[in-house]
MIDRENTI-344980 format. One record per residue (C-alpha): residue in three letters; x, z, y; residue number from 1. Coordinates in Angstrom, 3 decimals, decimal comma, padded with zeros to 6 digits. Layout:
+-----+----------+----------+----------+-----+
|  aa |     east |       up |    north |   i |
+-----+----------+----------+----------+-----+
| ALA |        X |        Z |        Y | NUM |
...
+-----+----------+----------+----------+-----+
This chain:
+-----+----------+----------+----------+-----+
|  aa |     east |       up |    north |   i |
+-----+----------+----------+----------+-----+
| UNK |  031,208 | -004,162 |  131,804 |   1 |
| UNK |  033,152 | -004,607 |  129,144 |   2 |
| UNK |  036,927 | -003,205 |  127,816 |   3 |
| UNK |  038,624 | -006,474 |  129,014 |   4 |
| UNK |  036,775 | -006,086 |  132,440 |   5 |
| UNK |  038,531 | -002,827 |  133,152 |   6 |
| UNK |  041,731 | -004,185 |  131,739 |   7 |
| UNK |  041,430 | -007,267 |  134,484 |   8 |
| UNK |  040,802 | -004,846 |  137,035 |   9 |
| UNK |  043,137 | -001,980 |  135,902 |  10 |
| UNK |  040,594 |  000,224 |  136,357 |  11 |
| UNK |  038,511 |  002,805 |  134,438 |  12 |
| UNK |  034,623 |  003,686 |  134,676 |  13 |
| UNK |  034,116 |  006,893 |  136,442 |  14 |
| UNK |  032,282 |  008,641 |  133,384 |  15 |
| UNK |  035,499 |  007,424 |  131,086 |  16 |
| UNK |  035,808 |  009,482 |  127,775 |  17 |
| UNK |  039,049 |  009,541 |  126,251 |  18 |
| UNK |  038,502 |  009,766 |  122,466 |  19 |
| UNK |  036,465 |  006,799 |  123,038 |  20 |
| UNK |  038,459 |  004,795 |  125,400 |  21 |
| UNK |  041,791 |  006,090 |  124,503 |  22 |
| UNK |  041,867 |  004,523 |  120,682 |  23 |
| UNK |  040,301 |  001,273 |  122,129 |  24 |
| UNK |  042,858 |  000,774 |  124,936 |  25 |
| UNK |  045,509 |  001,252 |  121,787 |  26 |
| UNK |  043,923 | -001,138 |  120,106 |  27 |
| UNK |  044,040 | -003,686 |  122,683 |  28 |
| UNK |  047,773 | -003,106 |  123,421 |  29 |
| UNK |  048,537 | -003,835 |  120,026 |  30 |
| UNK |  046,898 | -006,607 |  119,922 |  31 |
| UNK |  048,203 | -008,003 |  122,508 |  32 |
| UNK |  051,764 | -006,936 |  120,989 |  33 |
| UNK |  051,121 | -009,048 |  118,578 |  34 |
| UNK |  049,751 | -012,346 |  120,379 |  35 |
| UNK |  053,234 | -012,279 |  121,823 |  36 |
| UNK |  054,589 | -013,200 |  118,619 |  37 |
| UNK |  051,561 | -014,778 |  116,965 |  38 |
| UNK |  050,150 | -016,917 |  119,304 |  39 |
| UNK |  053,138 | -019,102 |  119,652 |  40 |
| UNK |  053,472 | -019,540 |  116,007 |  41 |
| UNK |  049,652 | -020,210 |  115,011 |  42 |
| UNK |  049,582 | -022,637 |  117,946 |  43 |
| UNK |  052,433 | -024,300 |  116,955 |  44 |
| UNK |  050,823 | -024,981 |  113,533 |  45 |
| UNK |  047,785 | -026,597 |  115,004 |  46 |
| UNK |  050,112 | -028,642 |  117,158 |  47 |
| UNK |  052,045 | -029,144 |  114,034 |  48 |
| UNK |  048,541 | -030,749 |  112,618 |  49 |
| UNK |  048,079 | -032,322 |  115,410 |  50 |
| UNK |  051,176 | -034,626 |  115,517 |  51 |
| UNK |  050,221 | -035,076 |  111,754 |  52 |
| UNK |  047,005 | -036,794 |  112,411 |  53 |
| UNK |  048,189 | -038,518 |  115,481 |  54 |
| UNK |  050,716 | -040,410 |  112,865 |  55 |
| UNK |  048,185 | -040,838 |  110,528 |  56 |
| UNK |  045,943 | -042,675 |  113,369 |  57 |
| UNK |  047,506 | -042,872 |  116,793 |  58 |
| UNK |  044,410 | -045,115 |  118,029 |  59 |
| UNK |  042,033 | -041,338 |  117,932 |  60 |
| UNK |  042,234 | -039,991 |  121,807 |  61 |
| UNK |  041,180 | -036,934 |  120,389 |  62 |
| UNK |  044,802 | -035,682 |  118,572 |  63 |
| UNK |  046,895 | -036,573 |  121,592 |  64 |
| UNK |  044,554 | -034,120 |  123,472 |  65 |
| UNK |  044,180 | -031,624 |  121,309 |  66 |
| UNK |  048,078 | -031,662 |  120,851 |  67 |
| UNK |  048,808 | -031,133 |  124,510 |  68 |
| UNK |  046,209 | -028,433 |  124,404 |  69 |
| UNK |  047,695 | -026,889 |  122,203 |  70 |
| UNK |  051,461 | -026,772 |  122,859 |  71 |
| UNK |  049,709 | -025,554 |  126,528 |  72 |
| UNK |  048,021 | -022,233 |  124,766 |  73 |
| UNK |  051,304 | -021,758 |  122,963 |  74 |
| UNK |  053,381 | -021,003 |  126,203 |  75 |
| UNK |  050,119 | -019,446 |  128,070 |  76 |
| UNK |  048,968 | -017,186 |  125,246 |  77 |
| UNK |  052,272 | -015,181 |  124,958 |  78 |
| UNK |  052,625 | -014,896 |  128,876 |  79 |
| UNK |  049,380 | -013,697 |  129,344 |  80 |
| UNK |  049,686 | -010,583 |  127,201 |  81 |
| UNK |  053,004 | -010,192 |  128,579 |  82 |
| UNK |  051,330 | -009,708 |  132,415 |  83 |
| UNK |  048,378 | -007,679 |  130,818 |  84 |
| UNK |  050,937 | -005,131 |  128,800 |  85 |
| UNK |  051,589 | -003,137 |  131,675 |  86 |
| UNK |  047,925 | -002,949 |  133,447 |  87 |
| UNK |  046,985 | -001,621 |  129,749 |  88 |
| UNK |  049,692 |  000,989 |  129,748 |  89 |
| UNK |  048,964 |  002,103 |  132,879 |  90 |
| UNK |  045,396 |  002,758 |  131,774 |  91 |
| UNK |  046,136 |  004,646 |  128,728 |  92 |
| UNK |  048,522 |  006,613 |  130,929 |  93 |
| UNK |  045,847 |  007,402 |  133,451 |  94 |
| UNK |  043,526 |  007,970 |  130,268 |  95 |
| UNK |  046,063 |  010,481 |  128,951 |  96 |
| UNK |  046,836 |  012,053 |  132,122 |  97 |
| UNK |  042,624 |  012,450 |  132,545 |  98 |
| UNK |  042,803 |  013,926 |  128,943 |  99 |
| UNK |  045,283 |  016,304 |  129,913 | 100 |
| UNK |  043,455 |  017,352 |  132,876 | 101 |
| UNK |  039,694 |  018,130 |  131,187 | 102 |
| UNK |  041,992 |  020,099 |  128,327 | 103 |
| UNK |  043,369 |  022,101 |  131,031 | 104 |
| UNK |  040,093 |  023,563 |  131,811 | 105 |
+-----+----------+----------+----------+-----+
């Protein structure tokens, strides 16, 4: 499976290893930090070039789609990494916590 599997689930593989995991699950979290903020603005410049074209030549069916497309990934793209935020903290939490406990020994 693969890293955004476990995310979906909010689950980790039994045999996890935490310096591997641990800096990927950062990773993703960032990322999707950042897709709060990004994704609204670099969809809003495609829809931006979308209305552009459509003015240029309303008659193409193709613009007026891709412009509700994309004003539709601009409000989905920040609310999904909103919902996954916490499912990833949780996992580098349990990560940590499974860290903690292997150190301990």
């Amino acid at each position: 499976m693969r890293l955004g599997d476990y995310v979906k689930e909010g689950t980790l593989p039994e045999s996890v290893e935490p310096e591997i995991w641990l800096p990927l699950l950062e990773c993703k979290r960032r990322t999707e930090q950042r897709m709060v903020w990004v994704g609204p603005i670099e969809f809003a410049l495609f829809t931006a070039l979308c209305v552009f074209l459509i003015v240029m030549e309303p008659s193409v069916w193709f613009w007026w789609l891709s412009t509700v497309l994309f004003v539709g990934l601009g409000i989905w793209v920040p609310l999904w990494s909103i919902r996954r935020a916490p499912r990833i903290d949780a996992l580098i939490a349990e990560l940590k916590a499974h860290e903690t406990d292997r150190s301990s020994f």
